[in-house]
C-alpha positions as CSV (number, residue, x, y, z in Angstrom):
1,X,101.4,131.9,150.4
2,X,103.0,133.6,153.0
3,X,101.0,134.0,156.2
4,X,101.6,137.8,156.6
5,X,99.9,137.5,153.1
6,X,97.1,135.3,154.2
7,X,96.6,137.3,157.4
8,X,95.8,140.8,154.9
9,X,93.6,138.8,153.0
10,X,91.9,137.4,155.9
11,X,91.7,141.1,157.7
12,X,89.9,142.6,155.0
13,X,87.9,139.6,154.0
14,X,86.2,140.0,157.9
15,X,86.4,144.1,157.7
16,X,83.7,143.7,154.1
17,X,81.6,140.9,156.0
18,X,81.2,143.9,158.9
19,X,80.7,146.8,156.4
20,X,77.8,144.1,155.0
21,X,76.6,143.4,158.1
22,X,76.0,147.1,159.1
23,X,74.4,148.2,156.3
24,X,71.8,145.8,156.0
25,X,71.0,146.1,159.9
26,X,70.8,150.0,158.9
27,X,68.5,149.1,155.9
28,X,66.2,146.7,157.6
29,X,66.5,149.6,160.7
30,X,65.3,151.7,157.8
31,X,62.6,149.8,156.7
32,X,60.9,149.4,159.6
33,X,61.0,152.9,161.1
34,X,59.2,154.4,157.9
35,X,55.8,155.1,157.7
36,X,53.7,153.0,155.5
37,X,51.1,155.6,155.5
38,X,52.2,158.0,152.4
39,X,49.2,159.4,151.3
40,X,50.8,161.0,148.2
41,X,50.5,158.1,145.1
42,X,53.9,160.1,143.3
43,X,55.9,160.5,146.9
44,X,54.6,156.6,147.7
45,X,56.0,155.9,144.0
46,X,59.3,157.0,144.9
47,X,59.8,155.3,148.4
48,X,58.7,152.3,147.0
49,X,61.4,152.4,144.0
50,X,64.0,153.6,146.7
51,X,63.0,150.7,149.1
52,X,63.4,147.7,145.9
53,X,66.5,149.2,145.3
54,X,68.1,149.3,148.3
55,X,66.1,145.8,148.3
56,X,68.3,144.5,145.3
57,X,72.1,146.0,147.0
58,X,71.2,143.8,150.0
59,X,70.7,140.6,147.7
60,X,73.7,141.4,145.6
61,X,75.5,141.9,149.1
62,X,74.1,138.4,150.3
63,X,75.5,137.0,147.5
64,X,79.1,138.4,148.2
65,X,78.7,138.0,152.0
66,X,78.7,133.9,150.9
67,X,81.7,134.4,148.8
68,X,83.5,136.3,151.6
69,X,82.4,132.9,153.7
70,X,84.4,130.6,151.3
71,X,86.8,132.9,150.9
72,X,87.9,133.0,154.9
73,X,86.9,129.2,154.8
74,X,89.5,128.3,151.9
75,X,92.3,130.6,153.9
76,X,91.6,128.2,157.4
77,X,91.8,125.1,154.7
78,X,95.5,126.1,153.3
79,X,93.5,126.8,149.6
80,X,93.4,130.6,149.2
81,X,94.7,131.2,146.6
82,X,94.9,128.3,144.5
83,X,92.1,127.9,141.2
84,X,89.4,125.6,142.4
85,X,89.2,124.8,138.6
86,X,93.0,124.2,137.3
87,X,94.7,123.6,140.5
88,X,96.4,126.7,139.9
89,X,98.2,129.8,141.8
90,X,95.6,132.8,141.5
91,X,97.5,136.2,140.7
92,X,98.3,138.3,143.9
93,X,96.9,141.0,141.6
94,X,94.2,139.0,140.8
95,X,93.5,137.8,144.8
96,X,94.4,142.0,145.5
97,X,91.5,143.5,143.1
98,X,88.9,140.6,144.4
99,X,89.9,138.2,147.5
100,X,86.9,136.7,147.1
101,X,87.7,135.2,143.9
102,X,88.2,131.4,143.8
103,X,89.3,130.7,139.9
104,X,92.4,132.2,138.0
105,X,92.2,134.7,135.6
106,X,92.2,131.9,132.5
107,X,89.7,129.6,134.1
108,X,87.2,132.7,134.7
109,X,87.9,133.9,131.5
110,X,86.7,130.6,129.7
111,X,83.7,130.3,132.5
112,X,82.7,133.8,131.4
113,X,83.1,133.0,127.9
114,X,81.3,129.6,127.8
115,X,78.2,131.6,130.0
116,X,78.2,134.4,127.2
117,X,77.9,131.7,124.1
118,X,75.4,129.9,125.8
119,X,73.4,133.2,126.6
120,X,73.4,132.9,130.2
């Protein structure tokens, strides 16, 4: 892969780690400024269901913060772009809808079937 190429890839690999970054600094920032003291048991409801849900972006963002990692880590080790399960060259539309990806379209396709048949 060209390094122009790689050097995109790379660029907004790093720019979604800092969106990440931010917004959980600004969600734990969140967290601790509010008030535990909500006398209300309706209005408490709600900031707790607000809070667990913000909760559960920040663990799905953890996740994809560690993809991101590999991601940058298999660009530095000459692998971007190459399946980690055939050997072979992901799709640039593939690597363009999710750089973080580390299998081709077919091997995913067969991981994601194999999970679905054995009810995962």
């Amino acid at each position: 892969m060209e390094q122009k190429v790689l050097d995109t890839f790379r660029k907004q690999l790093i720019e979604k780690r800092e969106e990440i970054l931010r917004e959980a600094e600004r969600t734990l920032s969140e967290l601790t400024d509010q008030s535990g003291n909500i006398p209300d048991p309706n209005d408490r409801a709600s900031a707790e269901s607000g809070r667990n849900f913000e909760l559960r972006i920040r663990q799905r963002e953890q996740k994809l913060l560690s993809k991101i990692e590999a991601a940058l880590q298999r660009i530095d080790d000459g692998e971007f772009g190459e399946c980690e399960s055939c050997g072979e060259v992901i799709g640039l539309k593939r690597l363009e809808a999710r750089p973080v990806t580390s299998l081709c379209i077919e091997c995913k396709t067969a991981e994601e079937s194999k999970e679905k048949s054995q009810g995962k």
